[in-house]
C-alpha positions in Angstrom: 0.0 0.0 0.0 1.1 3.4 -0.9 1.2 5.9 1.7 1.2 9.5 1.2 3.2 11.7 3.1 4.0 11.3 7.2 0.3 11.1 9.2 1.2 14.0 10.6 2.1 16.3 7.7 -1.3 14.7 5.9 -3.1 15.8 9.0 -1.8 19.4 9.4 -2.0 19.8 5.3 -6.0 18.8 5.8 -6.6 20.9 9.1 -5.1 24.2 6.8 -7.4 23.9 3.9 -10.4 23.0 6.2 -9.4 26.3 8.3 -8.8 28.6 5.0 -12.4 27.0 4.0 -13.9 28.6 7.4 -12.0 31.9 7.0 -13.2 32.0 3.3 -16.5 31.2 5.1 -16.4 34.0 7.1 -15.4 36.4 4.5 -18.4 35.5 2.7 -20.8 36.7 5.5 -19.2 39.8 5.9 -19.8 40.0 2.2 -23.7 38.8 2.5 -23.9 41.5 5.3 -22.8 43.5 3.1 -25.1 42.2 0.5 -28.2 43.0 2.6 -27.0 46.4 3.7 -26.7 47.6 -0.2 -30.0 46.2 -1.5 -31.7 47.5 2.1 -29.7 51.0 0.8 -31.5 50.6 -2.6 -27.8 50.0 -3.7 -27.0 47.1 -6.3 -25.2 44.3 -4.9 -21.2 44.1 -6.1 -20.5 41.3 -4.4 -22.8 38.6 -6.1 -19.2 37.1 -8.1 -17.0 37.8 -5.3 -19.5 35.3 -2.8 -19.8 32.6 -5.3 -16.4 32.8 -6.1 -15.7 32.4 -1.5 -18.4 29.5 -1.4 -17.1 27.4 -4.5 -13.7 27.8 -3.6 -14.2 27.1 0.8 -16.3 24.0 -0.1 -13.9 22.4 -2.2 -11.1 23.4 0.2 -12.7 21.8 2.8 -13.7 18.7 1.0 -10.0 17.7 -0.2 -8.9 18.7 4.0 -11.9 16.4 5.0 -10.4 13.4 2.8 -6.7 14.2 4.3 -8.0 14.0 7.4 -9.9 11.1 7.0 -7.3 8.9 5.2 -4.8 10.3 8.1 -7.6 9.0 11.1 -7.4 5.6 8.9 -3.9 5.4 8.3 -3.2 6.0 12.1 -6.1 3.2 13.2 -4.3 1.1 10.4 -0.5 1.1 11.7 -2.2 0.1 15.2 -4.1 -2.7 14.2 -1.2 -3.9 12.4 1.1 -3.8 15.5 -1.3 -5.7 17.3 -1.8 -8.3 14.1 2.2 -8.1 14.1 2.8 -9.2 18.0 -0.4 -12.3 17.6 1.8 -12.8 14.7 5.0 -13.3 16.6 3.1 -16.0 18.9 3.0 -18.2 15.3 6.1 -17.7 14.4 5.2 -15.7 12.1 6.2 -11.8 11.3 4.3 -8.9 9.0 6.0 -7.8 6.6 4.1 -4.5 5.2 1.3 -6.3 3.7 2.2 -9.7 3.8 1.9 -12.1 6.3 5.1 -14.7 6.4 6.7 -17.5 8.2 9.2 -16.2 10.4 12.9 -17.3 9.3 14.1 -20.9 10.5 12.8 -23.9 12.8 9.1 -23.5 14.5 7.9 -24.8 17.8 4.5 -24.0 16.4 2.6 -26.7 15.2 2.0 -26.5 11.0 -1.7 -27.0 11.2 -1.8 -24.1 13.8 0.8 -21.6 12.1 -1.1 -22.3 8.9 -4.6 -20.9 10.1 -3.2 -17.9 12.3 -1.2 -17.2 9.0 -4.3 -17.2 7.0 -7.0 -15.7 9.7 -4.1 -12.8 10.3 -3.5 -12.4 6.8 -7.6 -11.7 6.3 -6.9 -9.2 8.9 -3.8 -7.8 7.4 -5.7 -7.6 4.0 -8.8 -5.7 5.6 -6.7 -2.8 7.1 -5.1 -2.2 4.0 -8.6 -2.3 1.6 -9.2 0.5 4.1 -6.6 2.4 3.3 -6.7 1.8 0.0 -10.3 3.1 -0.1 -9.5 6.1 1.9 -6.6 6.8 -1.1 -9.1 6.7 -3.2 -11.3 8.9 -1.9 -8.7 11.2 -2.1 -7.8 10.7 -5.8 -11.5 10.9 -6.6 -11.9 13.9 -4.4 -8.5 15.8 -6.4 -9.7 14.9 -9.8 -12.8 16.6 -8.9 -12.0 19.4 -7.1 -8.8 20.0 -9.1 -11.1 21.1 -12.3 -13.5 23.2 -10.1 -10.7 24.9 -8.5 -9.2 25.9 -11.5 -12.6 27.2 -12.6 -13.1 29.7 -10.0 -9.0 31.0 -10.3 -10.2 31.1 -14.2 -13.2 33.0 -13.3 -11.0 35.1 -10.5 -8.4 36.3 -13.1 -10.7 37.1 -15.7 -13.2 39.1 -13.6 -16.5 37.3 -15.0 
């Protein structure tokens, strides 16, 4: 399984964009307020562009920082359930070795029949925590490959003033 980045750096990198998203967030009351205080002023309201531009861009940023986060929380549950399949796995003779689930290196005192089913029964384990963080990855690509277009959009729609 491919991991991105540390946990930790995944985790921090999620937590920024879902904070720019509220600040963005907040920016766009203060531009509703604003809103309402014009059109209650008989004023035309300016900042129609400006507010869909804050809203597009805050929820995509906090859609790609909920997916770091969530692949980080499964990542982190992942790498503990693995140390705890790793040390049952020491008990067989047998050791974890990233995804794989081997027979430790010379003689066993464990008996075949026995080594053979905690081998498969951990490997099961073994292969359910990494279908989960495979899914989480996933999420992620799926959640780039869409916001990635839409992001570009707004900057698009930013730069060009329309």
């Amino acid at each position: 399984m491919t991991r991105i980045g540390d946990p930790g750096s995944t985790s921090a990198l999620g937590g920024a964009l879902r904070q720019q998203a509220i600040t963005l967030a907040d920016l766009l009351a203060d531009l509703t307020e604003a809103a309402h205080r014009a059109e209650r002023a008989g004023r035309p309201d300016a900042t129609a562009r400006e507010r869909e531009l804050l809203e597009r861009t805050a929820r995509e940023l906090d859609a790609v920082g909920a997916a770091l986060q969530s692949y980080t929380a499964t990542v982190l549950a992942g790498a503990a359930r693995t140390r705890e399949l790793s040390t049952e796995a020491a008990r067989a003779d047998l050791v974890v070795d990233g995804s794989l689930v081997l027979e430790a290196p010379g003689p066993s005192r464990v008996d075949p029949t026995v080594r053979l089913r905690a081998r498969e029964r951990l490997q099961e384990l073994l292969n359910r925590v990494t279908a989960a963080e495979g899914k989480e990855l996933g999420r992620i690509a799926r959640e780039l490959e869409r916001s990635g277009p839409a992001l570009a959009t707004v900057s698009e729609r930013s730069r060009l003033g329309s």
